[in-house]
C-alpha positions in Angstrom: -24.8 -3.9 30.1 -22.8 -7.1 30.0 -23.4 -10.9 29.3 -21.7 -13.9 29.4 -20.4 -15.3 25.9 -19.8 -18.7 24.6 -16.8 -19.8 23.1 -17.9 -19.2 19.4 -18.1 -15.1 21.0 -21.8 -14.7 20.4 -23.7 -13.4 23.8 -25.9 -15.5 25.5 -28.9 -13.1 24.3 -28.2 -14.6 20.9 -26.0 -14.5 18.0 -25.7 -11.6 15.5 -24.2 -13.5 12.6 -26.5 -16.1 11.7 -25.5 -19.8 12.5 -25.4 -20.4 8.2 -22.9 -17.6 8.0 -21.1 -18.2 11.3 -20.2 -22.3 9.9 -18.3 -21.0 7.1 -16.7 -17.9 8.0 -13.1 -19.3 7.3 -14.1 -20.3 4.3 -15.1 -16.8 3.5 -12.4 -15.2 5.1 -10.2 -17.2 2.4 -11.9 -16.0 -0.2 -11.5 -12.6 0.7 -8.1 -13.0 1.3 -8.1 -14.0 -2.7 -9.7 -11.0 -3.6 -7.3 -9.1 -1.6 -4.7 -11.2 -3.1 -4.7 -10.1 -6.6 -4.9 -6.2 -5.7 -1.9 -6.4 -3.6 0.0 -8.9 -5.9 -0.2 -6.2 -8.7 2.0 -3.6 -7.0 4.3 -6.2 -5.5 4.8 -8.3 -8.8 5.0 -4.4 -10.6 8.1 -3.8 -8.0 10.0 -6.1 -9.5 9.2 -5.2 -13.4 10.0 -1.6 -13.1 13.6 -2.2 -14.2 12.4 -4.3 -16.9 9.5 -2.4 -18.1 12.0 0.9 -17.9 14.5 -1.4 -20.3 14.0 -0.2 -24.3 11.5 -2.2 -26.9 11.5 -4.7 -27.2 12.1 -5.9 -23.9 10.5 -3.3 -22.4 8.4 0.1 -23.0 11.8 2.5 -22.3 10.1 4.2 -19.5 11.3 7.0 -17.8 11.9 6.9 -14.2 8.9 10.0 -13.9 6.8 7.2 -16.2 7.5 4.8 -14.1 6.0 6.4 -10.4 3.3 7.4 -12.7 2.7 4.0 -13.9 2.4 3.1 -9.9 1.0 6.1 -8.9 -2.4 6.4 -11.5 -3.4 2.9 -9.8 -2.7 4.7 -6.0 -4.0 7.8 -6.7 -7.6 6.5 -8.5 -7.5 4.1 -5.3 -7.2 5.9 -2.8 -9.7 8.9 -4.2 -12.1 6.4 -4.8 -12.1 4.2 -1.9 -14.2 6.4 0.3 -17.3 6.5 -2.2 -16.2 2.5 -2.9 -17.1 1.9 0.7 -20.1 4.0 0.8 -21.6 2.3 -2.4 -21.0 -0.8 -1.2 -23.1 0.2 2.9 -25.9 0.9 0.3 -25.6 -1.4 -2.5 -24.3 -4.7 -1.2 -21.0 -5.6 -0.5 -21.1 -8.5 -2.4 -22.0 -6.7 -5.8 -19.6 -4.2 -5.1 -16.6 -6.9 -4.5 -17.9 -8.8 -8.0 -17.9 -5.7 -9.7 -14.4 -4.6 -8.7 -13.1 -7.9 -9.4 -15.0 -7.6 -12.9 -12.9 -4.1 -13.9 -9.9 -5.2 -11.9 -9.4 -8.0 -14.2 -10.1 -6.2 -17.1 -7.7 -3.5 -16.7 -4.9 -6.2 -16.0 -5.4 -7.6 -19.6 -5.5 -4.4 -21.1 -1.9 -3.3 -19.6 -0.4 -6.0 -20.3 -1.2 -5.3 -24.2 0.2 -1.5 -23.6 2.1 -0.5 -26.3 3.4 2.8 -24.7 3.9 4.3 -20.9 1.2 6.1 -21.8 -1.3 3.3 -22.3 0.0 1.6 -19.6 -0.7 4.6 -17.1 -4.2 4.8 -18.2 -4.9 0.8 -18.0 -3.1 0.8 -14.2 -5.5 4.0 -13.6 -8.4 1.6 -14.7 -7.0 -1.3 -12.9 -6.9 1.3 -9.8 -10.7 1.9 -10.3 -11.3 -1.8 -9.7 -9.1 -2.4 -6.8 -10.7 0.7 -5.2 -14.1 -1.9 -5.1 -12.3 -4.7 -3.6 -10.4 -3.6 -0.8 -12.8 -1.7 1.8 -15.4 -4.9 0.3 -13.2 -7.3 1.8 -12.9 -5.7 5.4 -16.0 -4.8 5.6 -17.5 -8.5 5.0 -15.2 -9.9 7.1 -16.3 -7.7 9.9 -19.8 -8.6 9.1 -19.2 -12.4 9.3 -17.1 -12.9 12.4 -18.4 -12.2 16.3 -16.4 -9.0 17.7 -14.1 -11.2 20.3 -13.1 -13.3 16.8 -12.2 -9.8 14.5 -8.7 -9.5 16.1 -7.5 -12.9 14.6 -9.3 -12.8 11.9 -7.9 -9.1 10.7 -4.5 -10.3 11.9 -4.9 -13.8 9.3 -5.8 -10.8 7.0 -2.8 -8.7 7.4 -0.9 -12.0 7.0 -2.3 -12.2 4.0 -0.6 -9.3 2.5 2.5 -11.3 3.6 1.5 -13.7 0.9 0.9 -11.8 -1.2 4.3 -10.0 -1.0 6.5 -13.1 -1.1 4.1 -14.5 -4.3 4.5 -11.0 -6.2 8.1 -10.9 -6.4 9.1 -14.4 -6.8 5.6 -15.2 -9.3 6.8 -11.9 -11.1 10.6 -12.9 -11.5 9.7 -16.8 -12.8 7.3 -14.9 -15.6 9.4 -12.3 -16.9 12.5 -14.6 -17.2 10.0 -16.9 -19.2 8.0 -14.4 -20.7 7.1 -10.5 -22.0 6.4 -7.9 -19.1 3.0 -7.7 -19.9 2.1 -10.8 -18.5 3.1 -9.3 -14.9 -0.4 -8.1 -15.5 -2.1 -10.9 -17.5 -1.3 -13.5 -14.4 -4.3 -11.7 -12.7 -7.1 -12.8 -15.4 -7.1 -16.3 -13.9 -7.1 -15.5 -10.2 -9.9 -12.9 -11.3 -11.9 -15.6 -12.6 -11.6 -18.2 -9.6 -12.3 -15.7 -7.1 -15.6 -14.1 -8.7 -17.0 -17.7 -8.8 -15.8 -18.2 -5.2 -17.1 -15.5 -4.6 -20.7 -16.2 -5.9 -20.8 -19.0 -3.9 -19.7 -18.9 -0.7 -20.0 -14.9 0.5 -23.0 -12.9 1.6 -24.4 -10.1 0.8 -24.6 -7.1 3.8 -25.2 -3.9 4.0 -25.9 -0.4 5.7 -29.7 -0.4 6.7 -29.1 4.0 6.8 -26.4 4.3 4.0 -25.0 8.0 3.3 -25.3 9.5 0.1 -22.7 9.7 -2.2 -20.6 12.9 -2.6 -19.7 13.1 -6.0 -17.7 16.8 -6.0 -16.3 15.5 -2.7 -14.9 12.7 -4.9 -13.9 14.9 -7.6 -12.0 17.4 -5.2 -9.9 14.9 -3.8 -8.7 13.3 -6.9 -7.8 16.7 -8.9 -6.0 17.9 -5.7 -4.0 14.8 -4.9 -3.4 14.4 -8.7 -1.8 17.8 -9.2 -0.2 17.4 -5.5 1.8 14.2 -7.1 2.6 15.5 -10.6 4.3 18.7 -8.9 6.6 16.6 -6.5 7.3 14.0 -9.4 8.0 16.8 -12.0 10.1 18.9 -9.0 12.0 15.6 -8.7 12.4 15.0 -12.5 13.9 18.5 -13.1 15.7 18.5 -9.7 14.6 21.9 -9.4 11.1 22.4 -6.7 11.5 26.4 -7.0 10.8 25.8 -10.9 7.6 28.1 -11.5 5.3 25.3 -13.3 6.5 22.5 -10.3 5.8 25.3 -7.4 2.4 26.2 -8.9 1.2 22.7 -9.1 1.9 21.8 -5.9 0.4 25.3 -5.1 -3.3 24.2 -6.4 -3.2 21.1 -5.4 -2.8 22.2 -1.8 -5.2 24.5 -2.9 -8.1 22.1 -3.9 -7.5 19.6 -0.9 -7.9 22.2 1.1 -10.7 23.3 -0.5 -12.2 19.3 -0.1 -11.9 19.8 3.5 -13.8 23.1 4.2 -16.5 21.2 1.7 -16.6 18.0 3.9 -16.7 19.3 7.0 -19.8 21.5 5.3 -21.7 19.0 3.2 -24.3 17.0 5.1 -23.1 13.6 3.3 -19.4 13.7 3.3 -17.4 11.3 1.6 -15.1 11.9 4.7 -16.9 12.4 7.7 -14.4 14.6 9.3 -15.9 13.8 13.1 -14.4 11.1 13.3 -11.0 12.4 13.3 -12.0 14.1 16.9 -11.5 10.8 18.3 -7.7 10.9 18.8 -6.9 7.6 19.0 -8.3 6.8 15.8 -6.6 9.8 14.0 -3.4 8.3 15.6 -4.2 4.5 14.1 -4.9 6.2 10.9 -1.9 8.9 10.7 0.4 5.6 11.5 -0.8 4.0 9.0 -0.1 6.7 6.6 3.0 7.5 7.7 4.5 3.7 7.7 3.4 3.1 3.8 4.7 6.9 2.9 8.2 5.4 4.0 7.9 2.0 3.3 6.5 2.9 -0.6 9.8 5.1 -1.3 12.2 2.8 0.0 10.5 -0.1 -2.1 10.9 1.7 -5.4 14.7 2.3 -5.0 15.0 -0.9 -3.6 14.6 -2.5 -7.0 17.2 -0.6 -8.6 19.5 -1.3 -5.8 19.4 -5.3 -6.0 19.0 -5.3 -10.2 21.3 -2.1 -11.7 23.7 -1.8 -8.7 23.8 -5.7 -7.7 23.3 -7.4 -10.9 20.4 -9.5 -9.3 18.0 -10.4 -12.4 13.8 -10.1 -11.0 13.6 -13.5 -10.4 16.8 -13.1 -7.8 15.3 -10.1 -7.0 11.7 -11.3 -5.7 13.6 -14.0 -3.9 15.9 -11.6 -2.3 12.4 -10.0 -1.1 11.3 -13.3 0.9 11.7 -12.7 4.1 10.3 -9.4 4.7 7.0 -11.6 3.4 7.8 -14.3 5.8 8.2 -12.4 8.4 5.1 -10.6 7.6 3.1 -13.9 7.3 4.6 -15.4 10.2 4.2 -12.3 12.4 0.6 -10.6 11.8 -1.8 -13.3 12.7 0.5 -13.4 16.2 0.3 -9.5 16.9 -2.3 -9.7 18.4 -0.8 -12.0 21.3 1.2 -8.7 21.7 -1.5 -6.3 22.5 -3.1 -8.5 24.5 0.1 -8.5 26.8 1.6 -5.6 26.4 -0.9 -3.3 24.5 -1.6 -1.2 21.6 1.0 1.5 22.4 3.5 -0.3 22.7 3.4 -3.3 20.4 2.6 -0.7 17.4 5.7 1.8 18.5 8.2 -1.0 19.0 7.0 -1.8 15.2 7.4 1.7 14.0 10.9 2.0 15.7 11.9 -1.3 13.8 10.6 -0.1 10.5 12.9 3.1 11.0 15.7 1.0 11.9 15.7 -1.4 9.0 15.3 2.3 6.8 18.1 3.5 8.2 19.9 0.6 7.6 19.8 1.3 3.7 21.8 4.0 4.8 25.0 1.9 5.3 24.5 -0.5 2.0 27.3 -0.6 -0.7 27.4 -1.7 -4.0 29.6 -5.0 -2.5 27.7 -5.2 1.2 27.4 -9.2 2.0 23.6 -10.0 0.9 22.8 -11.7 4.0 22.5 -8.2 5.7 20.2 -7.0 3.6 18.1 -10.4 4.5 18.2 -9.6 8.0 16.8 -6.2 7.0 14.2 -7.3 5.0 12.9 -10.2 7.3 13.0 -7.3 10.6 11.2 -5.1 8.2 8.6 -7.7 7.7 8.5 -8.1 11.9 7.9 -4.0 12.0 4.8 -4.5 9.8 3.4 -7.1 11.0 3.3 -5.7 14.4 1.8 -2.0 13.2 -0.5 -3.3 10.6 -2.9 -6.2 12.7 -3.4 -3.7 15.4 -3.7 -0.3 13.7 -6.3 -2.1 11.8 -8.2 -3.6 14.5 -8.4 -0.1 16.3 -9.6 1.4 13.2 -12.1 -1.3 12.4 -13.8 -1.2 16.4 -13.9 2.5 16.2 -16.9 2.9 14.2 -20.2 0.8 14.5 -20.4 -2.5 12.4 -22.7 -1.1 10.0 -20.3 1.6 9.1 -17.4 -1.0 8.7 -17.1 0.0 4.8 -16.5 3.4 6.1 -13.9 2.7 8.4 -12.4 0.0 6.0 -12.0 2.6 3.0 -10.7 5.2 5.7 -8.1 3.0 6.7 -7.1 2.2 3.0 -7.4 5.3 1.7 -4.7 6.9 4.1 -2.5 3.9 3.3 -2.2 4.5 -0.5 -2.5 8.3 -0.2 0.6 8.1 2.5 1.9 5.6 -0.2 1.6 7.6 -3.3 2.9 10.6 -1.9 6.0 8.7 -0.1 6.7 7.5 -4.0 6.1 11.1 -5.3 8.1 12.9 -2.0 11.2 9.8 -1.4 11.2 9.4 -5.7 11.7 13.0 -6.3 14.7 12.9 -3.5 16.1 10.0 -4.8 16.2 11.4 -8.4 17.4 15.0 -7.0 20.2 13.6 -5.2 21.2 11.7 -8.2 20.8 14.0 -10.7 23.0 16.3 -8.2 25.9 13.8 -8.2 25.8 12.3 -11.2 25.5 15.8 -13.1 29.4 16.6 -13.1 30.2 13.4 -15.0 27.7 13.9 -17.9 30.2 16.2 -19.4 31.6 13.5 -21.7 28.1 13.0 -23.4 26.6 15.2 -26.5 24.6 18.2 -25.0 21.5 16.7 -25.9 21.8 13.0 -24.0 22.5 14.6 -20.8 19.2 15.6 -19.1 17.7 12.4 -20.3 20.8 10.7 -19.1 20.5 11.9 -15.7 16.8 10.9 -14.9 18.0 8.0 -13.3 20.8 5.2 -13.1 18.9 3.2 -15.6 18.3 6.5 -17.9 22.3 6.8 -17.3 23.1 3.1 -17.8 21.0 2.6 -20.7 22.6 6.0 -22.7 26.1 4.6 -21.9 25.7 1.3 -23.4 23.9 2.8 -26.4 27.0 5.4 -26.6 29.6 2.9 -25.9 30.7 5.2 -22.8 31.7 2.6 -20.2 33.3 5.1 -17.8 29.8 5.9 -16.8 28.9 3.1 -14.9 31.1 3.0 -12.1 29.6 6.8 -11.4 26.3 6.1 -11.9 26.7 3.4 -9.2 28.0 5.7 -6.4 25.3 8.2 -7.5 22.5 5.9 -6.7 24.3 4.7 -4.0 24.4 7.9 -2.2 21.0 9.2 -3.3 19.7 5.6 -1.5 21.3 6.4 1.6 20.1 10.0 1.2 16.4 8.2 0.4 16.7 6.0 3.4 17.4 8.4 6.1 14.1 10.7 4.9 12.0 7.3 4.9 13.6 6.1 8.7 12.7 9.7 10.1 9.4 10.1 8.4 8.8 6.6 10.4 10.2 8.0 14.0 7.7 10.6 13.1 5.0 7.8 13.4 6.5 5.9 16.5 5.9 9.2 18.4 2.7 9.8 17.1 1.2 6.5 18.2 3.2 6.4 21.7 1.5 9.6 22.4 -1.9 8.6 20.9 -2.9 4.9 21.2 -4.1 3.3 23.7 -2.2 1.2 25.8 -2.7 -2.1 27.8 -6.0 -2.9 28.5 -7.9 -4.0 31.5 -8.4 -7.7 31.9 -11.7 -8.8 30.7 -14.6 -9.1 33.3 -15.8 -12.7 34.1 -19.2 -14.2 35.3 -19.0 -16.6 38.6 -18.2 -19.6 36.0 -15.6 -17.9 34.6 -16.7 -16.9 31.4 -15.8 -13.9 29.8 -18.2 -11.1 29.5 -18.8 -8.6 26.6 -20.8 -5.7 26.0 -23.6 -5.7 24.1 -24.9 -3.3 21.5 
């Protein structure tokens, strides 16, 4: 059945936001683009530090390149394992109390890494700060969802998207002006404040919502995907670290945790309150939205990480440089995602998203070619066309994913969404890490010969492990060497990422949906909708 809408989108049978709501929905849309802010900002201003946090005390914490993708990984992994269970609690608690609460531990776990005194400390306090974040993020979707009419969701989704644009150019550059000023901790410390501002925002602007028939929670659900994503990472970090995956300890990790996700699958398909409900995966052009998803951040992820070290040890760029150098992929990204949807109104969702997939391989690929004295406006280009790519996969993935399942279950389809995105992140740092540190351990190995026996396997970790044992050794004739290493385990690193991304432009060409039929009008033109 179908009625005509006014222009606000709500059917002539009445609205279903209420009016009070309905006034200030961009005002609450901005203040869950704060709270999304601060969880992104974290990992984007942490891309930057890793160089400086991997530098010795006291400048840094003298991480290892295996300490540092833990570091970023035991905020991913909690995350994304939790984010499933975050949504559900919030359908049955409130989502409200659930976004205050993540907020609360969020900011709490900031201050407490930024007072780590070892990589240990600071992998437990990012695990903490992941606990938070896991809160916030399907909170924020799902409210917006809740407070906007379903004609107004597209725009508002794609001003959210845009809003990890922001949040991307902020990171670097806020990142870069704090550590040339300051110690590395406060990378972490800058959240408090924003923590604070949006919480009482928050108090006073959003409403509460909720699932009126909420699903239980699925605690050993929960627990099963953790342990076997945990032990998946740690055996594709450790294979990378000792450039060896036929090592028995690195093949039997890897071995269990396939083991136990498997395991979580026969479970969830079994249990009669999932924490995945595995039936919706039978609808084929949401697995597609969500396996595109996945598969972008598993590429993007690995490509960020070596990134880093490509702009500060190879180029000499300090962080600040650095986050500035990363600009215009958060331009482009800020420019372009609140426009996508102008794209799939024209031309569709099959082939806006694929065009964006094929652009993010392109620019991957394009790492491929970089040397240590390429012209820096090329990688510009490459960073603001990355940016376009996302843009143009992100705002509509999510908006498929997000119209998929039934407003009421828009935590569900919020954490879904997010959950793919930092597994498919964590493991593309885990999977691209491990073949960036094989390939360099494989070329760097033969020049190690001029260092004491015992400096070598540390010294070929990574170019920074190398860099930093030269300079503490006096042994300048490692640094030319230790350039073209990394150099070629980059280009090695960016051809993986580029074809794990064709892999997603074919998926969603053969998967999502494509143009769709103009909308249906009334004899005075206006636009009809279906009703619920």
């Amino acid at each position: 059945m179908t009625s005509p809408a006014d222009p606000a989108g709500r059917t002539a049978s009445g609205p279903r936001i209420p009016e009070a709501v309905h006034r200030r929905r961009w005002a609450i849309l901005g203040v869950l683009m704060l709270s999304l802010l601060i969880v992104v900002l974290d990992n984007s201003i942490l891309n930057v530090a890793i160089k400086t946090i991997s530098t010795p005390a006291p400048t840094g914490l003298g991480a290892t390149q295996s300490e540092l993708e833990w570091a970023i990984n035991a905020y991913t992994l909690v995350f994304a394992g939790l984010l499933f269970s975050a949504g559900l609690l919030g359908d049955r608690l409130g989502r409200k109390k659930v976004l205050l609460g993540g907020l609360a531990v969020f900011g709490i776990g900031s201050a407490l890494a930024a007072t780590s005194g070892t990589p240990t400390e600071l992998i437990a306090f990012r695990a903490v700060m992941g606990l938070g974040a896991a809160f916030v993020m399907p909170a924020t979707l799902a409210v917006l969802m809740n407070v906007f009419e379903r004609d107004e969701q597209p725009k508002a989704i794609g001003i959210w998207a845009g809003g990890v644009g922001l949040a991307i150019a902020i990171g670097p550059i806020t990142g870069g002006l704090l550590l040339d000023h300051f110690w590395w901790g406060s990378v972490f410390l800058i959240n408090v404040p924003i923590v604070l501002i949006a919480l009482a925002l928050m108090v006073w602007l959003v409403p509460d919502s909720r699932d009126p028939n909420p699903g239980r929670i699925d605690p050993v659900g929960v627990v099963l995907s953790v342990v076997g994503l945990v032990l998946l990472v740690y055996g594709i970090i450790k294979g990378g670290q000792l450039a060896d995956f036929t090592d028995p300890a690195v093949l039997a990790t890897i071995g269990a945790g396939v083991v136990v996700l498997a395991g979580f699958v026969v479970f969830e398909k079994r249990s009669d309150h999932p924490s995945i409900d595995v039936d919706y995966f039978k609808n084929r052009v949401f697995s597609a939205a969500i396996a595109a998803i996945a598969l972008v951040f598993f590429a993007l992820m690995g490509v960020t990480f070596f990134s880093v070290f490509y702009t500060q040890s190879v180029r000499g760029y300090s962080p600040l440089q650095t986050g500035l150098l990363m600009l215009p992929l958060a331009v482009a990204q800020l420019i372009f995602a609140p426009r996508a949807r102008l794209l799939v109104d024209r031309f569709g969702n099959k082939a806006t998203t694929t065009g964006g997939m094929l652009i993010i391989a392109a620019t991957l690929a394009a790492f491929a070619g970089f040397e240590a004295d390429t012209p820096i406006w090329i990688l510009e280009v490459v960073f603001f066309l990355m940016g376009v790519g996302m843009a143009h996969i992100m705002t509509p993935v999510s908006v498929v994913i997000m119209q998929a399942l039934p407003r009421e279950k828009a935590g569900s389809a919020s954490a879904l969404s997010n959950t793919f995105r930092q597994v498919g992140g964590a493991l593309g740092i885990a999977v691209l890490g491990s073949v960036l540190s094989t390939a360099y351990r494989g070329r760097i190995e033969d020049e190690l010969g001029m260092l004491p026996a015992g400096a070598r396997h540390t010294a070929g970790e990574s170019i920074e492990a190398t860099l930093g044992v030269a300079e503490k050794l006096g042994v300048k004739e490692l640094v030319v060497p230790a350039h073209d290493a990394f150099l070629h385990a980059m280009h090695v690193t960016a051809l993986c990422g580029a074809g794990i991304a064709l892999v997603g432009a074919v998926v969603v060409a053969l998967f999502l949906p494509g143009r769709q039929p103009a909308e249906q009008k009334d004899a005075q033109g206006r636009e009809l909708v279906t009703t619920e």
